[in-house]
C-alpha positions in Angstrom: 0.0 0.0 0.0 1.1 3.1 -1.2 -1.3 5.6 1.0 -4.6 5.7 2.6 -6.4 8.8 3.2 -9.8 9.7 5.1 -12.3 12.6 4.2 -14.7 12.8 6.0 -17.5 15.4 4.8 -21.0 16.4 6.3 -22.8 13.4 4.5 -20.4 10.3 4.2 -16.9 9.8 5.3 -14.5 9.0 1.7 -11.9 5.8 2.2 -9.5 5.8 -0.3 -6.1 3.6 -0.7 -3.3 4.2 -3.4 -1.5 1.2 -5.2 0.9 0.9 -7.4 -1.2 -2.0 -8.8 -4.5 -3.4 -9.4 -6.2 -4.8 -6.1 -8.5 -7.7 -6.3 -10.9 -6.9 -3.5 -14.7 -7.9 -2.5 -16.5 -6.1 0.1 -19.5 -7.8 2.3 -21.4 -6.8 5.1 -21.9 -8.7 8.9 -24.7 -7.9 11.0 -24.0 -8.3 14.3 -22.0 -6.0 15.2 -23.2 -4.1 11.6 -19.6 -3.5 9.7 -19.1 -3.6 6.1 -15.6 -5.6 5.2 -13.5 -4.4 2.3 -11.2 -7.7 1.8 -7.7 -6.7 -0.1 -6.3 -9.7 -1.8 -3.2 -10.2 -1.4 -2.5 -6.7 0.4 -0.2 -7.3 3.7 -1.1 -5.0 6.6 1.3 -2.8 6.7 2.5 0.1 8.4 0.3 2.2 5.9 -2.6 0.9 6.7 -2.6 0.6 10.1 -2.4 4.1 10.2 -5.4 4.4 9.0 -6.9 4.2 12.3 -5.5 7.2 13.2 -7.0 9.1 10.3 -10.7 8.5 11.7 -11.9 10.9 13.9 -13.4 10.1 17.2 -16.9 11.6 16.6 -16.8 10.5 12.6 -20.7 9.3 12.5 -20.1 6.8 9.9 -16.8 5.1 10.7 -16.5 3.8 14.5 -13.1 3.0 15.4 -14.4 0.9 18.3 -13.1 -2.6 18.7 -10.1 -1.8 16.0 -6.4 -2.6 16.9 
C-alpha cells in the first residue's frame, strides 16, 4: 500500500487507498455488530494501513473506530 487517506465530509466519510497496482478486492457486510468488510487480496497490513486508524476521527458518525487494533 502506497497511502490511505480519510475525508470525511458532512454526508459520508470517503476511504480511499493508493497502489501501485490493481487490487482484487470484495467487500460484504456482517450484521451483528453491523460493519461492512472491504477484503484486499493479497494486500499485507502494513504500516500504511494501520495508520489508517488514526486518520478517523473520534466523533466520525459513519466510521467507528471501536473494537479496532
Amino acid at each position: 500500500m502506497i497511502a490511505s487517506r480519510v475525508w470525511p465530509a458532512q454526508e459520508y466519510t470517503r476511504v480511499t487507498f493508493e497502489t501501485a497496482r490493481p487490487v482484487r478486492h470484495q467487500f460484504f457486510e456482517i450484521p451483528d455488530p453491523p460493519r461492512l468488510v472491504l477484503d484486499l487480496e493479497g494486500v499485507d497490513l502494513d504500516a500504511e494501513l494501520k495508520s489508517i486508524v488514526s486518520k478517523v476521527r473520534e466523533d466520525d458518525p459513519y466510521i467507528s473506530r471501536c473494537g479496532w487494533r
